[in-house]
N, C-alpha and C positions, 0 to 999 in steps of 0.2 A: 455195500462196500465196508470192510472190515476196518474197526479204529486202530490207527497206528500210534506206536507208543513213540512218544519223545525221544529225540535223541538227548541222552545227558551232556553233560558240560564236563568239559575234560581241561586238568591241570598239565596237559602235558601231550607233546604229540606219540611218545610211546604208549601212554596209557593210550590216548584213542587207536594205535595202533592194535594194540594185545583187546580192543574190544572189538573191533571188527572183523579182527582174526577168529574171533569165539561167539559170535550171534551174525543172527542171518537179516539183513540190509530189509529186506521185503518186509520185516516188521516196522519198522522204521520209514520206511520210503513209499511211495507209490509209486512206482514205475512206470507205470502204464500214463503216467503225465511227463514224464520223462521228455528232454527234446535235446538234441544235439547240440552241440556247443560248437562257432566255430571262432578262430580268432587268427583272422587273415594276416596281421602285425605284428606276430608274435615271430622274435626272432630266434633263430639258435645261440645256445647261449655256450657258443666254444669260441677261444680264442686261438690265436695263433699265434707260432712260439719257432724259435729257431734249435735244433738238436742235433750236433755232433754226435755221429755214433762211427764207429771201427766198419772201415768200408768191407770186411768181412765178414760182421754182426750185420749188416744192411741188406747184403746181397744173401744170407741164409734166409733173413725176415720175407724178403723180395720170393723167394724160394717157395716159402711155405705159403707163403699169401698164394704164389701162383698155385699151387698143390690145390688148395685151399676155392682157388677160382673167386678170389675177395681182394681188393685191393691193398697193398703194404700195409698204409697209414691205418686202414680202420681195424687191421689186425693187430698192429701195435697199438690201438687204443682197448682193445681189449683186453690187452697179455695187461698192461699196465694198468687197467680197472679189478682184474683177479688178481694181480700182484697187490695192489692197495689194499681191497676188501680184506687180504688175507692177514695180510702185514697190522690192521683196525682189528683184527679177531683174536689178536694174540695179545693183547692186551699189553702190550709192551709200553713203559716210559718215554715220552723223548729222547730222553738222554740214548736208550736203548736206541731205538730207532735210527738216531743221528751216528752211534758208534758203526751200524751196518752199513752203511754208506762206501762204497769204493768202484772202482771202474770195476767195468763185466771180466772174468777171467775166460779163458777157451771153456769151452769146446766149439764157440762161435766161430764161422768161418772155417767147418769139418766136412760140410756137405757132400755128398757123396759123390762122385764121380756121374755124371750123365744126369744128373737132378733137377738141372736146369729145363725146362721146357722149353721147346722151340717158340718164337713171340704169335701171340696172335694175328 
């Protein structure tokens, strides 16, 4: 059985992040001891929240989700996880951030004539 090197101590969870991005885990680990983890109590950790949106922003989202064959909600939770990530990579101020702020303008509520699918 080959000796595994220590894992180092890290100041920071990016650094351990940028080290495990760049060295391979099987020096460090054994695997082969490895065992599943399960944790039956562990809850989801989403809350729930009330959102007024333009009943014709809704029924295009409604639209796409059906396209899509995924339900509304978890597709607006998507658009709005790539909108944040993206919005966190621009590196922008608060103050920035906070000036962008305003109600959606059209092209919501455009959909195309016949777009709708028939309901399941």
């Amino acid at each position: 059985m080959p000796k595994r090197k220590p894992i180092p101590d890290f100041r920071s969870e990016e650094e351990e992040r940028e080290f495990w991005a760049t060295h391979d885990s099987s020096d460090y680990v054994d695997w082969g001891q490895a065992r599943r983890a399960v944790y039956p109590s562990l809850k989801p950790s989403t809350e729930t929240i009330s959102l007024r949106l333009p009943a014709s922003l809704l029924a295009d989202l409604k639209i796409l989700a059906n396209r899509m064959d995924v339900p509304y909600q978890s597709l607006l939770k998507v658009y709005l996880a790539d909108r944040v990530h993206e919005e966190f990579g621009r590196g922008q101020t608060t103050g920035e951030l906070a000036a962008m702020i305003r109600e959606p303008e059209a092209p919501y509520g455009k959909a195309p004539k016949g777009s709708h699918r028939k309901g399941k």
